[in-house]
C-alpha positions in Angstrom: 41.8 12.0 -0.1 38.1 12.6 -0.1 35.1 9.9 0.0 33.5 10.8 -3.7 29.7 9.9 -4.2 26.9 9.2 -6.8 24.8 11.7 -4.4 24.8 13.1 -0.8 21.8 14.3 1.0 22.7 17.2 3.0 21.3 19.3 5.8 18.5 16.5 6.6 16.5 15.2 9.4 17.2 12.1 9.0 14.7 9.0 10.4 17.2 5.8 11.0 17.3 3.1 13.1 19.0 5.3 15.6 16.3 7.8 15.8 15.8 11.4 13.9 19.6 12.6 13.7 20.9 15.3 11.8 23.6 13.7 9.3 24.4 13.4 5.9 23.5 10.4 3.7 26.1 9.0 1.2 24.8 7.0 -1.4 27.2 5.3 -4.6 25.9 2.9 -7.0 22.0 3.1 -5.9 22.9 2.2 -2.3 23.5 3.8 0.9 27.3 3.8 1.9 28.0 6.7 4.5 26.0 8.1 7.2 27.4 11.1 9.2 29.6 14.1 8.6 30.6 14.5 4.8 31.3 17.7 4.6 34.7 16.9 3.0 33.6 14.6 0.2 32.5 15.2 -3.5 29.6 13.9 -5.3 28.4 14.3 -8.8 24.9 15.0 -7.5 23.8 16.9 -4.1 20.2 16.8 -2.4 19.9 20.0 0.0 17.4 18.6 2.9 17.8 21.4 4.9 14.2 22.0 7.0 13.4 18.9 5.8 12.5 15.2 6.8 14.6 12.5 5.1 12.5 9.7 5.3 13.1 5.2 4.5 11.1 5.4 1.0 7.1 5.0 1.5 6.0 1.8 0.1 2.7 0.5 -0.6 1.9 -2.8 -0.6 -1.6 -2.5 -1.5 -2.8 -0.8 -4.7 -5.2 -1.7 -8.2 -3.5 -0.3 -11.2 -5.9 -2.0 -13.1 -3.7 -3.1 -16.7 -4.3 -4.8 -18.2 -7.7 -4.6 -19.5 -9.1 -2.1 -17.5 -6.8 0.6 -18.6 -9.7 3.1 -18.9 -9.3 3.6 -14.8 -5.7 3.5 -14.4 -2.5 2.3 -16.2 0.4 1.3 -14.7 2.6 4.6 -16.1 -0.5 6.8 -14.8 -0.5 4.9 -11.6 3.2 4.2 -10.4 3.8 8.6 -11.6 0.9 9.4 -8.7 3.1 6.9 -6.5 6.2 8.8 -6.8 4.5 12.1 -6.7 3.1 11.4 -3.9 6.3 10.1 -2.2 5.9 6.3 -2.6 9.5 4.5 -3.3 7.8 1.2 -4.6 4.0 -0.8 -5.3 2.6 -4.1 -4.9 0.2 -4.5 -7.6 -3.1 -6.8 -7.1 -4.1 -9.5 -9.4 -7.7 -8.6 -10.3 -7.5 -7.7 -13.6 -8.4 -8.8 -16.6 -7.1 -11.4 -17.3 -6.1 -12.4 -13.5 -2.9 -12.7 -12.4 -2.9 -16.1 -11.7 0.3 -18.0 -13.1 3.6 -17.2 -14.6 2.4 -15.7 -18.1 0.0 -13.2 -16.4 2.8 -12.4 -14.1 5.6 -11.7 -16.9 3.4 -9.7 -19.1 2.7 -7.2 -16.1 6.4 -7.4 -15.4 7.5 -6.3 -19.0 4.5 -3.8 -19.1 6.4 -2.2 -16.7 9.8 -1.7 -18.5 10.7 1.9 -19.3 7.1 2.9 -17.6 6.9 2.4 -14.0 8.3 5.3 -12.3 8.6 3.2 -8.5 9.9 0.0 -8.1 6.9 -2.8 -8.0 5.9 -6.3 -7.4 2.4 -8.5 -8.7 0.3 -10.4 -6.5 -0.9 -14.1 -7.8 -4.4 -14.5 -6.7 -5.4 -17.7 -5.6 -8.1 -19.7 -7.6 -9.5 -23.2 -8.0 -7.9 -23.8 -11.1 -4.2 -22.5 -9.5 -4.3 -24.3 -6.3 -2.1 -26.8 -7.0 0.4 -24.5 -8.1 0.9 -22.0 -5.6 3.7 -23.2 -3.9 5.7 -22.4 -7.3 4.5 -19.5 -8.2 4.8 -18.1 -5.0 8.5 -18.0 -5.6 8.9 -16.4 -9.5 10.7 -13.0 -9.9 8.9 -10.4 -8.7 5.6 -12.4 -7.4 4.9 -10.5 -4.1 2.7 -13.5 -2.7 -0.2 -15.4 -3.1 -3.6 -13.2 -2.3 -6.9 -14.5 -1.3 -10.0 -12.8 -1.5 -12.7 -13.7 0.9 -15.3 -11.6 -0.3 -16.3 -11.1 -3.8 -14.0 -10.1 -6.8 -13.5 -10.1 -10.5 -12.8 -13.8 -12.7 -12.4 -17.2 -10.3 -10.5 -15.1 -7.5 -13.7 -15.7 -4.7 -11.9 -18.5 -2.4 -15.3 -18.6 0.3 -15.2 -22.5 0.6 -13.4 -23.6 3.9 -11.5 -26.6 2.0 -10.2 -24.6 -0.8 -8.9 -22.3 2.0 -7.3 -24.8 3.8 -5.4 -25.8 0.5 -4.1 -22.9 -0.4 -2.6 -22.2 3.0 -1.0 -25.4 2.6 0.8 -24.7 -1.2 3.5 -22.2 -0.2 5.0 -20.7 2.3 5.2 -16.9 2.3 2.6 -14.6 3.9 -0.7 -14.1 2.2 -2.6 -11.6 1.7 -6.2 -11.7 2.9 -9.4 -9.8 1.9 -11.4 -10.6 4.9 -15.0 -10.4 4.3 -17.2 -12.9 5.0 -19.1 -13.8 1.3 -22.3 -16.1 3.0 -23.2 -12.7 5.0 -22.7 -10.3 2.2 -25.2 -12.8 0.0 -28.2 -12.4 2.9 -27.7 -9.2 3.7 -27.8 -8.0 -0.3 -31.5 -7.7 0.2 -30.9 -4.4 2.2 -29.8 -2.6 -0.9 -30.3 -4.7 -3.9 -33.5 -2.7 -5.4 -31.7 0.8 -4.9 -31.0 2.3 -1.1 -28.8 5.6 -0.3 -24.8 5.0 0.2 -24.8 5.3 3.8 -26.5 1.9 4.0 -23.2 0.7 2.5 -21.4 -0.1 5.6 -24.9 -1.6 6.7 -25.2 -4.0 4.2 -21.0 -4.9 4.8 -21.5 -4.7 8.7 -18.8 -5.4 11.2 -20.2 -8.8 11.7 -18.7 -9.9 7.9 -15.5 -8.2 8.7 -15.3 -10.0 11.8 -16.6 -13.8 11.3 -14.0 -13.4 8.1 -11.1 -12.5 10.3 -11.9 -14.8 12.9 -11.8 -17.8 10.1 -8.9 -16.9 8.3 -7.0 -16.9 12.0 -8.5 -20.4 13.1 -7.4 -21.7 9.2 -3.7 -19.7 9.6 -3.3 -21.7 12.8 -4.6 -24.9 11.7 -2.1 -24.6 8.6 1.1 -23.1 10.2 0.6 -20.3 7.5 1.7 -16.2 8.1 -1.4 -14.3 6.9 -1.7 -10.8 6.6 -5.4 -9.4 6.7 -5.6 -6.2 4.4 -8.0 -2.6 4.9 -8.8 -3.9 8.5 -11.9 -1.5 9.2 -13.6 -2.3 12.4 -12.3 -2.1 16.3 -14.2 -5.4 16.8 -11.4 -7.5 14.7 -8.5 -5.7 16.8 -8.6 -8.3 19.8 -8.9 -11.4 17.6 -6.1 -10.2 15.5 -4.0 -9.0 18.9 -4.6 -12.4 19.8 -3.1 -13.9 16.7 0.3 -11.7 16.2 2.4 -14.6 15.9 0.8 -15.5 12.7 -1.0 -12.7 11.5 -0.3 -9.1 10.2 -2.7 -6.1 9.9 -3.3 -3.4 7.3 -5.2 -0.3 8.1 -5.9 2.7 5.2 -5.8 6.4 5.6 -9.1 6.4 4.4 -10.6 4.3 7.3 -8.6 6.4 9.4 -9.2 9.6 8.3 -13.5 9.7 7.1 -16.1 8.0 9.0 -20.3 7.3 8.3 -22.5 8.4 7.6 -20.8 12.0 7.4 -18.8 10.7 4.3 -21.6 9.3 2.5 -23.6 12.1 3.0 -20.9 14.3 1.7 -19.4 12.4 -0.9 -22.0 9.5 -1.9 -20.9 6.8 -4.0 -16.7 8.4 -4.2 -17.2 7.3 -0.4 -18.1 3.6 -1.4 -15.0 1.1 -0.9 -15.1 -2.7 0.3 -14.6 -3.1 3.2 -17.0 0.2 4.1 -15.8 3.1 5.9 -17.3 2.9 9.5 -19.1 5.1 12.0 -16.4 7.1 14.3 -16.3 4.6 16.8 -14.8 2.1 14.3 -12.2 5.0 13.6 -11.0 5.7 16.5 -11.0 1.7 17.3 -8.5 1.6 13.9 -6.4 4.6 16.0 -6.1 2.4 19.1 -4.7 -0.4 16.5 -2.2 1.7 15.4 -1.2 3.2 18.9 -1.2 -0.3 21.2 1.2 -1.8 17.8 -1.7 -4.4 16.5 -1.6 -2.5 13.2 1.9 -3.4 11.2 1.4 -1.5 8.3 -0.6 1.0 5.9 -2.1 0.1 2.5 -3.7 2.6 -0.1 -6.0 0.4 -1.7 -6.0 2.9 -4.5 -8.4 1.6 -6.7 -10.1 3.8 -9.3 -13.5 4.3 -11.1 -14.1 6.4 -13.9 -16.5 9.5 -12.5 -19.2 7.9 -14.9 -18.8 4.7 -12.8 -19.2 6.7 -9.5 -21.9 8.5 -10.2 -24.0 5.0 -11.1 -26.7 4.7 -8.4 -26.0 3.0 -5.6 -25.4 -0.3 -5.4 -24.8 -0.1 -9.2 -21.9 2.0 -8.5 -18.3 0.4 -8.1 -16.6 0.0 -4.5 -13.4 2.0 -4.8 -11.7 5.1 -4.6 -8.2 6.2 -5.9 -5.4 7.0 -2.8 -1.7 6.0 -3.8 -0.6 9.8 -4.3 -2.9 10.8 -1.1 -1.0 8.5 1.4 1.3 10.6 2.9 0.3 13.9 2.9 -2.7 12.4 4.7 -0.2 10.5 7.3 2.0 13.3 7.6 -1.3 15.7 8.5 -2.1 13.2 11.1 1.6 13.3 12.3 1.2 16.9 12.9 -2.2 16.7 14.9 -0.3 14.6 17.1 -2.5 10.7 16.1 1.1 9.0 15.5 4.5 9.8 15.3 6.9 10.3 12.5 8.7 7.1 14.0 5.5 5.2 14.0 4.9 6.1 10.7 8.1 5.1 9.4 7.0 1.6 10.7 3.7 1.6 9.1 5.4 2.7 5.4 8.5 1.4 5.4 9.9 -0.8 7.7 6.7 -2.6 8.6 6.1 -3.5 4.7 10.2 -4.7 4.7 9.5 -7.1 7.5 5.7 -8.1 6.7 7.0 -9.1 3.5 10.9 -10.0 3.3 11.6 -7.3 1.3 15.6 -7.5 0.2 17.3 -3.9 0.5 14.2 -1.6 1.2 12.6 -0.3 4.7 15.2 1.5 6.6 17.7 4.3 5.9 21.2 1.6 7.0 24.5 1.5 5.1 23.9 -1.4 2.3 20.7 -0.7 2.0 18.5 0.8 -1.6 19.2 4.2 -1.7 15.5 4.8 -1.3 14.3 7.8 0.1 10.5 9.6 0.8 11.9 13.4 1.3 9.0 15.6 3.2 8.6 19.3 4.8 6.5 18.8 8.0 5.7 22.3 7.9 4.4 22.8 4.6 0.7 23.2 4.1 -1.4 22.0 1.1 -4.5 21.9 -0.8 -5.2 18.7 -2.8 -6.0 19.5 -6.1 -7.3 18.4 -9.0 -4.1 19.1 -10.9 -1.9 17.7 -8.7 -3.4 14.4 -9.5 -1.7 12.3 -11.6 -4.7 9.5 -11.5 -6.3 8.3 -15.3 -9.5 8.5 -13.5 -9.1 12.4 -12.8 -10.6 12.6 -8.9 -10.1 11.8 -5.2 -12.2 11.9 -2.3 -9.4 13.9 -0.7 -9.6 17.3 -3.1 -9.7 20.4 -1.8 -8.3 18.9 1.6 -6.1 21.4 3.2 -2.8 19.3 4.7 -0.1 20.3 6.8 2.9 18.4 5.6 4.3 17.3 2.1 6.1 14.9 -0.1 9.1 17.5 -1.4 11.2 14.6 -3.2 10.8 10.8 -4.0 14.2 9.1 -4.8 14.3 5.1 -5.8 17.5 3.3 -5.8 19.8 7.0 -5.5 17.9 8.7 -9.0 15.7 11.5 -7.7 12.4 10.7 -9.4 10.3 13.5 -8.0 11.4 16.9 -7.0 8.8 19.7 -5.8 6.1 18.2 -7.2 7.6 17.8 -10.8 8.4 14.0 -12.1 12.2 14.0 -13.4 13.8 12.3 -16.2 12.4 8.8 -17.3 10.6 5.9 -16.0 13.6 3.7 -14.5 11.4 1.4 -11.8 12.4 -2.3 -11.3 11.1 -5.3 -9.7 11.3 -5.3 -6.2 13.4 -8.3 -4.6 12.3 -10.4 -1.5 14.7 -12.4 0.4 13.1 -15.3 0.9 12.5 -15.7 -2.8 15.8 -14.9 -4.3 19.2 -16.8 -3.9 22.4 -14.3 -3.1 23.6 -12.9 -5.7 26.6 -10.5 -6.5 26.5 -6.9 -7.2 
């Protein structure tokens, strides 16, 4: 009698564990259950992979969807439809909005917002405050809190945590690994003068020079030892913060973007202006390639979008009036996947830096690898398709992207979450069916 499935993916490359192998995937009640030959089974649905990648789904553990209150840049519908067009399995959502994410009602009311409107699975960030301090080590541990971030440099609300006691504290209330933007907030204040009565964007990375990058990272390691704490230092942009963090592994994960990776100063500025302008700054080429030699000698763990989106009005302020950020969630992996095929990474390696580095980086329960018992989660892709990057391929409320008109070679061809194909050739299918993500150092063991 014949094996009978929810859905098999047939005809697949398939990235596992193992390596690339040619197999079919079974998958019953939103998990994965075979792995090999089925050509004798039935299943109500069937995915034909054939010429195609079958990827562990993309997540991204690093993107501004900006709702509430800022809902004129992004929404979380707007936002989690660009993930899963763009091949992105689940999000981890970042507390500056307005209000901040910082306690249990902030965190529910983005986690209902969500219901029958994210398209990808997802998870909040609490930010870490003066006022929340004290509280961390609870709220670290609600339903679908993905950790306690800290912002170094300068943000929205009470989110700046600069003073080195206030650091110290929150390292010590909790216990999962925190997210760090790493930018030194004493250097940024002197060096404003550079810009502050009106200068040309390609001082941007000037005024934000390595030196803040670095004497942030270098503090946040000493503190993370000091405390016992697992930090993880997000949009690492400079080759100068690769040997401290090298010589902090056991501690301390990286994030690199494909922005940082893929434009470098002043060329960007000078093509793009203010849509170039994104804290930390996008370096020279030197710091680019440093980012490269991150990813290739394993210091790099994982990739981040930090999609965070302006309205065009915004952009075009005059610099430094303008706001740091650009959109990116739907732009990850075809810009990856183009670097995969001019040879800067593998497929493998990016697996690790999407999937399975986010899975470990974080405890996430179920999600990371293509393995029996696993979410039937699954970034679909066509390594030899080429693509232009287009305006109406965007699903993004603020309507642009540094990336348009970019010409790739490789492409996102489905996006499936939990066994439901969500995105198929470029077209979203069916409804909004995302859920909180899990983490397994959060949530007891439960039956299923």
């Amino acid at each position: 009698m014949s094996e009978s499935y929810d859905l098999i993916i047939k005809g697949g490359d398939v990235v596992t564990p193992n390596g690339t192998e040619k197999i079919d995937v079974g998958v019953k009640d939103g998990r994965i259950v075979a792995l090999g030959n089925l050509d004798g089974a039935t299943s109500r649905d069937e995915y034909d992979a054939t010429g195609q990648h079958v990827l562990p789904g993309a997540i991204d553990t690093q993107v501004h969807f900006r709702e509430p209150g800022l809902e004129h840049k992004e929404d979380l519908a707007c936002g989690t439809a660009a993930a899963a067009l763009g091949g992105i399995v689940a999000i981890f959502e970042m507390p500056n909005t307005n209000p901040n994410t910082l306690g249990p009602v902030e965190l529910a009311d983005k986690l209902a917002r969500c219901e029958n409107r994210a398209w990808t699975d997802h998870a909040f960030f609490i930010g870490a405050a003066e006022e929340n301090v004290d509280e961390l080590g609870e709220l670290e541990k609600l339903p679908g809190c993905a950790g306690i971030k800290i912002f170094m440099g300068s943000s929205t609300g009470s989110l700046l945590v600069e003073e080195e006691g206030l650091l110290v504290e929150v390292l010590k209330n909790g216990t999962r690994r925190c997210p760090v933007h790493a930018e030194d907030e004493n250097r940024l204040r002197e060096r404003f003068s550079l810009v502050r009565d009106g200068a040309e964007p390609t001082m941007h990375p000037v005024w934000r020079d390595p030196e803040a990058a670095v004497l942030a990272t270098t503090r946040i390691c000493r503190l993370a030892r000091q405390t016992g704490r697992r930090v993880h230092v997000l949009h690492v942009t400079s080759k100068d913060e690769m040997p401290i963090l090298a010589a902090n592994k056991d501690l301390v994960t990286v994030e690199t973007t494909p922005q940082h990776l893929t434009l470098s100063a002043p060329g960007c500025y000078e093509e793009l202006g203010t849509f170039a302008q994104m804290n930390p700054p996008i370096r020279d080429e030197e710091h680019r390639l440093g980012l490269w030699e991150g990813i290739r000698t394993g210091i790099v763990d994982v990739l981040g979008s930090d999609h965070a989106p302006h309205t065009l009005e915004e952009k075009q302020k005059p610099y430094p009036a303008s706001p740091s950020g650009m959109p990116g969630v739907q732009t990850l992996m075809p810009l990856m996947l183009d670097h995969v095929n001019k040879g800067n990474l593998s497929l493998e390696r990016l697996v690790d830096l999407t999937a399975s580095g986010p899975a470990r980086i974080y405890n996430i329960a179920g999600k990371g690898r293509i393995a029996c018992g696993f979410d039937a989660d699954f970034t679909i892709v066509d390594m030899n398709k080429e693509e232009t990057i287009s305006k109406d391929w965007l699903a993004y409320k603020c309507g642009w992207s540094p990336f348009e008109g970019v010409t790739v070679k490789g492409w996102p061809m489905a996006t499936i979450i939990r066994g439901t194909v969500v995105m198929k050739d470029g077209e979203l299918i069916g409804d909004p069916q995302g859920k909180p993500v899990r983490f397994t150092d959060t949530e007891p063991a439960k039956n299923s």
